[in-house]
Every structure is written in structure tokens, then in C-alpha cells.
N, C-alpha and C positions, 0 to 999 in steps of 0.2 A: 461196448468194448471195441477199441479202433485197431488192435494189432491184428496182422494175419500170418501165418504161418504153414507148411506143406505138413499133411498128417502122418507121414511115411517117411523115411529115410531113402533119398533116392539111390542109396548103395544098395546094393544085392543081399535080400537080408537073410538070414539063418533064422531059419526054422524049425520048432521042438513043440512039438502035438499042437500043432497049425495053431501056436500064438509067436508071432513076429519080435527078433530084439537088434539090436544096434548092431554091427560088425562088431563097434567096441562096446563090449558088456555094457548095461545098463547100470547105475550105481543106485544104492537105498539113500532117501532124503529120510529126516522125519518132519509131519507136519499136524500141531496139533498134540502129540502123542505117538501117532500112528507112523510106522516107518512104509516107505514109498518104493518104487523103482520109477527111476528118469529115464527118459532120452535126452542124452548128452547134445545130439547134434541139433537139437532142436530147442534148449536150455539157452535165456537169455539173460542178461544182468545190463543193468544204463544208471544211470542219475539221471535224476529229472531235474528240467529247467527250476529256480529256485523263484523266477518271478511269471508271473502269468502275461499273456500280451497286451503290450499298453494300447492298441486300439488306435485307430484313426481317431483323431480331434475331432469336436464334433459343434467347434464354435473359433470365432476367431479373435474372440476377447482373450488376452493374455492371462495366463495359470500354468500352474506346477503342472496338470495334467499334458501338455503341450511336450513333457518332457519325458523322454521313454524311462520307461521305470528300471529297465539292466544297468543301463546307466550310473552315475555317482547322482546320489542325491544330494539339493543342498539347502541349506539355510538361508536367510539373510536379515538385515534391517539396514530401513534407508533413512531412518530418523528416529530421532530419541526422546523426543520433547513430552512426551508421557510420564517419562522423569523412570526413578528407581523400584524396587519390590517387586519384582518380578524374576521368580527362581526358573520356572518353564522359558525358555525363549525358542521353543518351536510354534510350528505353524498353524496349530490345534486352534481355531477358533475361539473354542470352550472353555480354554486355559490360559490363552495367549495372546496376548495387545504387539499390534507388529511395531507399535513406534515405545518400548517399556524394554527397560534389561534389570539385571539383577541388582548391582551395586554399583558405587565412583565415588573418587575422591580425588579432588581438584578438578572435575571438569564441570561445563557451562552445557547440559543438553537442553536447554530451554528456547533456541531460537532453530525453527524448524530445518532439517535436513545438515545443521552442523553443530558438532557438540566440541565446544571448546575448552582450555584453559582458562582455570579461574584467576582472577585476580590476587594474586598476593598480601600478606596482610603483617603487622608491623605492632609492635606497643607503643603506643604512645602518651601512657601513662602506668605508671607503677600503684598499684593497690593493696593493702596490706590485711584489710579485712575480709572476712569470711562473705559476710552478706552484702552485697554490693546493689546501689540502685543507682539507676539511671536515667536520664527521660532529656530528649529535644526539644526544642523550639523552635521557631522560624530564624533566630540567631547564634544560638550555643546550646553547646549540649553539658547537662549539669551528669556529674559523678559522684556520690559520696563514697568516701573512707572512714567507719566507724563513724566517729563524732564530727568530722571534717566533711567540707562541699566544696567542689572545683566546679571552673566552666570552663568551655574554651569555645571559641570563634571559627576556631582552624583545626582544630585536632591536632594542634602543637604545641601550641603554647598554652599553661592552664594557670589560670587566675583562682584565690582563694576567695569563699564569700564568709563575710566576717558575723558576726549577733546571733550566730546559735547556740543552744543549749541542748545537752543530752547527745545517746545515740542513734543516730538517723534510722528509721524503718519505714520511709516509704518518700517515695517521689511523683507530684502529678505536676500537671501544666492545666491550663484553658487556652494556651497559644499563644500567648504571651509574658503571661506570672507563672511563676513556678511557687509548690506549696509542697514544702517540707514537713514531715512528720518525725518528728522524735520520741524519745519514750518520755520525753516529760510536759511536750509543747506541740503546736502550729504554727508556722511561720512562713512569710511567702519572701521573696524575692523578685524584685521587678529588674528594671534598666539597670540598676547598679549593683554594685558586691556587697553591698549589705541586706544582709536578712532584717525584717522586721518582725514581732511578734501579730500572729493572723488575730486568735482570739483571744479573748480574757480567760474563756472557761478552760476549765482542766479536767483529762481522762480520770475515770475513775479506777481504771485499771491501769491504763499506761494503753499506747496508741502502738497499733500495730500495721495498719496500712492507711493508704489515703488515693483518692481519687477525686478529679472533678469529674461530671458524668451530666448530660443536661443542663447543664447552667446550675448546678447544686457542689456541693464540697463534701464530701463523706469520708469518714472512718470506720477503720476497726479498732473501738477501743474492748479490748478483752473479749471476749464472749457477746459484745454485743456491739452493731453496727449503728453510726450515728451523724446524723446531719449536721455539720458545724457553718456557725455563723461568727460573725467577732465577736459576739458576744456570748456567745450559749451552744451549747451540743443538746440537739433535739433526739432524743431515743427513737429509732424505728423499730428496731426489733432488738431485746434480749433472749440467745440461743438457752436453753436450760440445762446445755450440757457448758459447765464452768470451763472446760478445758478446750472447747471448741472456739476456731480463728477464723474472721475473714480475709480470706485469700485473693479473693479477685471480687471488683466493682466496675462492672461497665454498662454501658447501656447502647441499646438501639435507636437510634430516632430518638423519640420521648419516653422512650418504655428503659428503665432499669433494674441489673440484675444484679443480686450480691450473692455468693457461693464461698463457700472454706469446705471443712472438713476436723471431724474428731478422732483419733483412732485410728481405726480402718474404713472409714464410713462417712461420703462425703456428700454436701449437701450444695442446693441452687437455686433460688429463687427470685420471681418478679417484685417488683414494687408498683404500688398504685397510689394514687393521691388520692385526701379523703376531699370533700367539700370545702374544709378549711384549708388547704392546700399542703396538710401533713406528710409525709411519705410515711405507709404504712405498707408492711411484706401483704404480697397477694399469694398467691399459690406457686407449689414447686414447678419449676419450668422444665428441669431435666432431674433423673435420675443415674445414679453411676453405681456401675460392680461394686462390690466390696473389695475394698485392699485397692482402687483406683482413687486418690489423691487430685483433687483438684487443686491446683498450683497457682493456676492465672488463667485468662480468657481477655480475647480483646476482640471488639467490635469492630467490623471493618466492609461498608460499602452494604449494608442490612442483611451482614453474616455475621457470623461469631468462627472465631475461632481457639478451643477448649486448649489449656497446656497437662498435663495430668502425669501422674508418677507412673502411668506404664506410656507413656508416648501422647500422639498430637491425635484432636479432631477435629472436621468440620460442622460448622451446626447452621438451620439455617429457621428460621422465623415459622413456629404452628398457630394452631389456634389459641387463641386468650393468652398470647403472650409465652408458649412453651417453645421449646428446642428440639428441634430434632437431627439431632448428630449422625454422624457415617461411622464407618468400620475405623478402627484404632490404625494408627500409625504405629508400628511398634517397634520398627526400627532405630526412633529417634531415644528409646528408654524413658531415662525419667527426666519429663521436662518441666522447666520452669520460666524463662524467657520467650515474648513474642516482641512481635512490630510487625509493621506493613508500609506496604507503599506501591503506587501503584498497579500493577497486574499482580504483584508477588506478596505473600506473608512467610517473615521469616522466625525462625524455632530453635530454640537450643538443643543440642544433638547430644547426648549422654557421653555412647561410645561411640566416639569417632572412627573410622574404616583404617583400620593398620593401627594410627597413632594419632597424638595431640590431643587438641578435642576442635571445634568450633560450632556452626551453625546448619543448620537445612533451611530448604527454601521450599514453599509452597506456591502451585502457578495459578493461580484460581480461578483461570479463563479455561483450564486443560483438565478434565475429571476421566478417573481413569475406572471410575464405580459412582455406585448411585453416591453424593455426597463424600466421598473421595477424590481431593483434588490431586495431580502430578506433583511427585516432590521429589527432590534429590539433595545431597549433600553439596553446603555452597562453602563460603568461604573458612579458615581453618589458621589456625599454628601449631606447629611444629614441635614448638620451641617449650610448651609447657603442656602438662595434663590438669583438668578442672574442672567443676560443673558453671556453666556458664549461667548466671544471673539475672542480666539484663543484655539486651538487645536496642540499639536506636537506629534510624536510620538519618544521616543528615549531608547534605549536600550530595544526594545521590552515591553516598558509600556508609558500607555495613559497619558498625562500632560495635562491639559484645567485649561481657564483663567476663573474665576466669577467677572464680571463687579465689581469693588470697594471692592473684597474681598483678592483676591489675586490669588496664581496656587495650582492647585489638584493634583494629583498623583496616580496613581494605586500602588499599593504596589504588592512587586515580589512575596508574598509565600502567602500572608493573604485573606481571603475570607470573603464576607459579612457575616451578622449573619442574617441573613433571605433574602429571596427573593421568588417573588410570580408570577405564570402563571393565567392568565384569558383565558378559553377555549374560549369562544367566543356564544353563541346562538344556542340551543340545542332545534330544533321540533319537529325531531322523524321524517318527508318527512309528515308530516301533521299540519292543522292549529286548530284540534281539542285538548281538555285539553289533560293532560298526567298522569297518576298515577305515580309517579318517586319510582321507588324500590330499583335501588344499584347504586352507583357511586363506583369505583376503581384507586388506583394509582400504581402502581407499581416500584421500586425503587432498586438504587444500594444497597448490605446489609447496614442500618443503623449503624453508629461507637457512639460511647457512645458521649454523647452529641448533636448528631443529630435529629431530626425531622419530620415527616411530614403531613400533615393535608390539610382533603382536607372540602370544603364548598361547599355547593350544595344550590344555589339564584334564586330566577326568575330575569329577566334580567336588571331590574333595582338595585337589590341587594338593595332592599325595603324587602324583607321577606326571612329569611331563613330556608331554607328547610329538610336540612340535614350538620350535620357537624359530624367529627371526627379524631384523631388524632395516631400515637403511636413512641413509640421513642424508643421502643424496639430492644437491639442491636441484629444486625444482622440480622432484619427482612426485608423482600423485598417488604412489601408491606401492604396495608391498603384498607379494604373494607367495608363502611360506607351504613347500611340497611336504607334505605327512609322512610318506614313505609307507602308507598303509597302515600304521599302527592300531590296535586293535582295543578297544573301547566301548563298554558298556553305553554311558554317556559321557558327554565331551562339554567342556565351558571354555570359552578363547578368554584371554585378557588383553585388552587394547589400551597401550602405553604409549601418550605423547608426550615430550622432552622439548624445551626451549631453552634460552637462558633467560630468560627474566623480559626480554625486551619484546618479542614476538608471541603470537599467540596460534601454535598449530592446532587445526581442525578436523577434526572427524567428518568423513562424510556419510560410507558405508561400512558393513563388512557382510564377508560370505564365504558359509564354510561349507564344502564336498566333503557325504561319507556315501559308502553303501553296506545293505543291512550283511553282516555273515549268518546268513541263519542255518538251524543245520538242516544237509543236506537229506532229500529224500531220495531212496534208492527203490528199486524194481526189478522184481525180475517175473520172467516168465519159464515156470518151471512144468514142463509136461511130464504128468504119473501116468503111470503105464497102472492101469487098474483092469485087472484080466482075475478070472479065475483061477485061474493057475500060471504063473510066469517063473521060468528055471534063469538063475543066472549064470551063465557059461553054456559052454556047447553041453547040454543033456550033462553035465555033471554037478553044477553048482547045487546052491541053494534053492528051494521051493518054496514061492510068496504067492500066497493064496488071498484070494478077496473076493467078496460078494461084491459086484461093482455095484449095483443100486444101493446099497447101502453107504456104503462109501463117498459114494457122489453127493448121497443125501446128507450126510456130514460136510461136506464139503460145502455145500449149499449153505448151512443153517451157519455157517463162517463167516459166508458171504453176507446175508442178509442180515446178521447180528452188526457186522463191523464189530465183533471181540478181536483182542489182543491175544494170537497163540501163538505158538515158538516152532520157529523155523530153524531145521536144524542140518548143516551142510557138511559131511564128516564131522571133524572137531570144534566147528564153529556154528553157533544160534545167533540168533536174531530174532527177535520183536516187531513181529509183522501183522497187519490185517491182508484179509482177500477183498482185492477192492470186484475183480471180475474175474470171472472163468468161463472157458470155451471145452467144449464135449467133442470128440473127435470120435465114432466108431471104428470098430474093425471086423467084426463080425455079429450074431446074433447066438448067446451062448447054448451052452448044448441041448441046455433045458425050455428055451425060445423064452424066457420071462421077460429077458432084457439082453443089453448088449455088452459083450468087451470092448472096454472106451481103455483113450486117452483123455484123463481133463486136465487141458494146460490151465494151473491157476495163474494171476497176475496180481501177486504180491508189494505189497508197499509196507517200507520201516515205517514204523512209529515211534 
């Protein structure tokens, strides 16, 4: 116990049967229960500092502990290319990826330390069917419409291909032919617009997907999947539930996989050739939840990547030919659309952020967990709501199908006209309020017509807290004063604005709070613990105590750390005795023990 104090009142004191009181009467506290006499001149009260001392540094590598902790604490991120899902964006190690924020729509955070505006994107075909397939080449990319097939060259102009029959359900390539699947035929298309008939034989159910895969031609006809040649459909496997579809046919290398789903209950399997060179099912490669729908998968670079009715996975090559997938994407909902290209694998996005619908994009050079790659919300429209279908990617721009509306387009030079980052959930490494004082953005020089503006929400983005914007050219940056406002947790939103022609950049941001926690108070209250104590000159009241007893009560406060009620005329408080100091003044009449002063040093709880 670090206070010290004079045991006496150095004023002239008044005396009644040689026990000592204040010139100004002593007054009764109660503590515990038990009611007290103070000395007034010798009674303390303070607040205590709210942060402990941050310490001399005790290294010269740069960290948050470099920064006095009285101070404003802050946040920050200096890059984003971790991509999206990420609701914590404090600095907790354990929780927290410093280059990951919560959500976006319309921005590019995939090229490190700038998170851009996405490219813009256009119709450039009208579609009037539900089910839509799609699939590229090295020269055009083919579209069906119900019973109809387009192609174009450019993504402008669409040519029809002529000699089909039935309603299309499924489109593959080998990189140069393309092979259609309808519900009554096979049919492939080379260099020209006309379709020719693939094979002679005919499904026995009616054909429902198709893929080439290893230099082989596969279907799903009904319930069962099967190898076509021109002239014959080889059986690999019949499912034994009738109502079960194959949904996705790809392969690895030389190893292929075929997967659908019945029900709620979906299924995936290897293929192996026998000696005769048959394809026959080998063993289940992967297993999925119940109520998880396997949609489609595509192979890319000897990974797999799953599409599935609750969102996206990645999977990558186990033993004897099995899968072993990462944590669900759940963000993207129920997906059905992939493609690749490059570093990136791109995904149909259910619910789009705000509105429209369009695509996600996966980085598959950047993993944010074991087999979890970085992903974020890429290109979009506006203009219509849909489940996207198909995905291609050609000539270095993203094309996707909107169920019943038609194909999208990214455009080669045009950039959206807004696009917005959500940081994610801002504590400060505590769960107490927050005064919020600056939030910052920092920015490539703004070009005339540019943007940016940043919002400062508690996390429901139910109240806000701070906002500001500036568009001033060639400025690099915006710093929005809080004004203290007080907040649990706090999420910024970062809004950048072009028109069309330029693409404003993100570089940083950083937000100042410090914690309000409540305050802890102290006081140091000396009881006058006497035998006999009268208050007033020889008239008042008579307050009697066995001091050893007392004390010893006093004690068992101390050493317990219990919560007892301190009580100051008409006001209590909830306090522990953190320490006490014993002050004698004589040895009582009976010599057992002494009349004391024990000043306690009380603290709220």
C-alpha cells in the first residue's frame, strides 16, 4: 500500500475521556453493515488512471506497443488482396488476416496494396430461357437459348448455328469442336454454323449433361452416366436411385470424376479403366453434408474447384484419386457457374452485395486458410436480378449467363461508376465503448471526376457516426474527425466514384478510437475504531467497538476481495478493500490491544 498520510489532525484537538476527535465532529460511514466514525480531514476520494503505463519500448522493430496506450488507438490495413469474409478487422492475430476485410461490390482488391474499380459490364445478348449454357473456344464463344445456339467472335455480333434438334442441356468443347447435348441428340459443331449429328445412338432416358474430359465424350443420360462414340453410348455406371442426375464431369490429368446428386443427398466419384480400356466408377472421391447439392466442379491446374447449393469449394488431389475440399464459401449462396483463367477462378454469386446479381472471383495464388483461397465479389449488373448459369472467359473478359435475361460482359476499357469496401468490425482488442475520433483513407491522386468518401457505422450500419467525402483533384487522401462519438464497435465504408473513364484506387485506411471504460474510483477513508468515541463536545452520541474485532473484520474484506457496500450518508457504493493502514493512538484501558485508526483504501467495482 503506496499512500501515506499524518495519523493526527494537526489542529488542536478536543478531548472527551482521552479519545481524540476532529475540531469538525467526526461523521458515521457505514461499511459492510457496520456504521463507522471518520476523520473528515484525513478522508480521500481520486479516479484512477483508466490505463496502466505503457512502458519504455523495449525493441526497435515497429508495433502498436511503440504507441502509448492514453493515447487514441487505431486500426488500420495497407492491402486487401486476401479478398472478402472477414467480419473481425481488428488486429487479434487469432481472428484477424491484416490484408482481408469484410465485404465489396465493385472493387478489384486483388493486385497488392491497391484495391480498385471494377470494370463495367454491358448485355450483349438477350436470352429468353431459364437454363442457359455456355462454353468458349480459342475463337467464339457459343450461347444456347432453349432449342437455339449462337456464337460470336467479338461479343457483339452473334451468328446462329443451323442442324439442331430438341432442347439443349449441356455444352462441352476439346478446344476446338464444340458438342451439344439436347434432350433427344449429340451433335458437335466445328469451323462452320452448322451443327452435324455426333452419334447414331440414342439416350435412353433423354441426355442431360455432357462433357469432354481426357480425350473421352461423356454423358448424363438419366440416372446414368455414359461414354459416347458415333456410333454407340458405352454404360459406365447406372445410379440405382431413378431420379438421380449427373451434374458435373471433369477430370484431373488422366483421372475422371463424375458427381450429381438426388434429393438432398449428393454424390462424386472417380473413374478407372478396366484392361479393356472401359471406363468403370472406382471409389467415392468426396463426400458432402446433406441438403449440400453438387451443382458443377471444374478442374483447373491439378485442383478442383466444387460449385454446390450452399456456396464455392476448393479441393485438391488425396490418395487413390479422393478430394479433399476446404471450408465452404458461403457468401456466394447457391452456386451453379465456374471458369478459370489464369491465377483466378471465377463463380456465380447468388446474392449479390446491395443489388443485381453477377460473379465472384477466386485468387488461387492467395489462401486465406488451409485450402481456402482469397475471394471477392468481381464483375456485376445492375440492370437485372438472376441466378447466373454459365460463366466463360474469352479474350481476357468475363461473359455470365442471368437465368431468363440473357449474357453479360465486362467491357475492355470502362470502369464502374462507384464501388464500395466494408472494413469489417472495429473493437479496438477490447469489449468496452469507444470514443471514435478519425477515420482515414488514403488514395491514388484523385483525376477530375473521381471520388471518395468514407462512412464511419456501428455494425449494424443502424447509426452513423462519421462521414465525409472530397473529389479534389489530385488529392490522396481524406480524413474524417469523429467528434468523439461513442460506440460499442465501429465498421468504416470506403466509397470510390469515377465516371466511367478512370479507375480510383484504394490504398490504405485508419481509424482512431480510445476505450471509455468505466471509471474506477478510490477513496481512502480513516475509521476512528476506539472503545468508546462521543460525537460532539461530551454531548453527542456514544459509538462503542472492540477495536480487535473490528479490525479483524476489516481484514477478512481485505483478504477475501468480497463485494460490500460502502455507505456515505445517503449514497452506497460497491466496493472491495483493496488495502488498509492501522494507525494507533493509545493501548486500551484493559492493555489487550490498541485504539486504532484503520484507514481502508477502497475501490468501486
Amino acid at each position: 500500500m503506496s499512500f501515506t498520510y499524518p495519523l493526527h489532525s494537526l489542529a488542536t484537538p478536543f478531548y472527551e475521556g482521552g479519545i481524540a476527535a476532529s475540531p469538525t465532529p467526526p461523521t458515521s460511514i457505514g461499511l459492510g453493515g457496520i456504521q463507522y466514525l471518520i476523520d473528515l480531514e484525513q478522508y480521500r476520494y481520486q479516479g484512477l488512471p483508466a490505463f496502466r503505463d505503457a512502458g519504455a519500448v523495449q525493441s526497435a522493430e515497429p508495433s502498436d506497443q511503440m504507441f502509448d496506450s492514453q493515447g487514441s488507438w487505431w486500426r488500420y490495413r495497407i492491402s486487401f488482396h486476401h479478398g472478402a469474409g472477414q467480419e473481425v478487422a481488428d488486429l487479434d492475430t487469432e481472428v484477424s488476416d491484416r490484408f482481408r476485410y469484410w465485404q465489396s461490390r465493385g472493387i478489384d482488391p486483388f493486385e497488392k496494396y491497391r484495391a480498385c474499380l471494377v470494370k463495367r459490364t454491358y448485355q450483349t445478348l438477350g436470352v429468353a430461357a431459364d437454363d442457359i449454357y455456355m462454353v468458349a473456344t480459342g475463337t467464339h464463344v457459343y450461347v444456347s437459348d432453349g432449342a437455339a445456339l449462337k456464337r460470336s467472335a467479338d461479343l457483339a455480333a452473334w451468328v446462329s448455328i443451323t442442324g439442331l434438334a430438341g432442347t439443349i442441356v449441356g455444352l462441352t468443347t476439346d478446344g476446338t469442336n464444340v458438342y451439344v447435348a439436347t434432350n433427344s441428340g449429340i451433335y458437335v459443331v466445328g469451323a462452320g454454323t452448322g451443327a452435324t449429328v455426333f452419334t447414331t445412338a440414342v439416350a435412353t432416358t433423354g441426355y442431360n449433361n455432357i462433357a469432354f474430359v481426357a480425350n473421352r465424350l461423356l454423358a448424363g443420360d438419366g440416372n446414368r452416366v455414359v461414354e459416347v462414340t458415333s456410333t454407340a453410348l458405352s454404360n459406365i455406371y447406372t445410379h440405382f436411385q431413378a431420379a438421380f442426375r449427373w451434374t458435373t464431369i471433369f477430370n484431373v490429368g488422366s483421372r475422371i470424376y463424375v458427381g450429381g446428386y438426388s434429393g438432398n443427398r449428393s454424390e462424386l466419384f472417380s473413374a478407372t479403366t478396366t484392361d479393356a480400356g472401359a471406363l468403370v466408377l472406382a471409389a467415392e472421391a468426396a463426400s458432402f453434408f446433406a441438403g449440400e447439392l453438387l451443382r458443377n466442379a471444374i478442374s483447373y491446374g491439378g485442383s478442383v474447384v466444387l460449385a454446390t447449393s450452399e456456396g464455392v469449394r476448393f479441393a485438391t488431389l488425396g490418395s487413390e484419386g479422393t478430394l479433399e475440399y476446404g471450408p465452404l464459401i458461403q457468401d456466394a449462396g447457391d452456386t451453379r457457374a465456374l471458369a478459370a483463367q489464369g491465377r483466378f477462378a471465377w463463380f456465380g454469386w447468388e446474392t449479390f452485395p446491395d443489388s443485381g446479381c453477377g460473379v465472384g472471383r477466386l485468387a488461387l495464388d492467395q489462401f486465406t486458410d488451409t485450402l481456402q483461397p482469397a475471394y471477392a465479389t468481381d464483375v456485376f449488373t445492375n440492370d437485372v436480378n438472376g441466378d447466373i448459369m454459365a460463366i466463360a472467359r474469352f479474350e481476357d473478359r468475363t461473359v455470365f449467363a442471368v437465368s431468363g435475361e440473357g449474357i453479360y460482359v465486362s467491357h475492355p476499357t470502362e470502369y464502374v461508376s462507384e464501388g464500395w469496401l466494408d472494413t469489417g468490425e472495429l473493437y479496438f482488442g477490447t469489449v468496452e465503448d469507444k470514443s471514435v475520433t478519425e477515420a482515414r483513407a488514403r488514395v491514388d491522386p484523385l483525376q477530375p471526376y473521381e471520388n471518395v468518401q468514407i462512412q464511419v457505422y456501428d455494425p449494424e450500419k443502424s447509426l452513423l457516426l462519421a462521414s465525409g467525402s472530397t473529389n479534389i483533384d489530385n488529392e490522396v487522401g481524406i480524413t474524417v474527425n469523429a467528434e468523439g462519438e461513442i460506440a460499442n464497435r465501429v465498421t468504416m465504408r470506403i466509397t470510390l466514384r469515377g465516371n466511367g473513364s478512370s479507375e480510383p484506387c484504394l490504398r490504405h485506411w485508419r481509424a482512431r478510437a480510445y476505450p471509455v471504460a468505466p471509471g474506477t474510483e478510490e477513496w481512502l477513508v480513516p475509521l476512528i475504531i476506539h472503545s468508546r468515541v462521543i460525537l460532539g463536545a461530551g454531548e453527542g452520541d456514544v459509538f462503542s467497538y472492540d477495536p480487535w474485532v473490528e479490525v479483524e473484520r476489516i481484514k477478512g474484506y481485505w483478504r477475501s476481495k468480497q463485494v460490500v457496500l460502502y455507505q456515505e450518508g445517503d449514497h452506497a457504493f460497491r466496493v472491495r478493500v483493496d488495502n488498509l493502514q492501522i494507525g494507533t493512538a493509545k493501548w486500551r484501558d484493559g492493555g489487550e490491544w490498541f485504539e486504532v485508526t484503520c484507514t481502508v483504501r477502497l475501490l468501486s467495482v
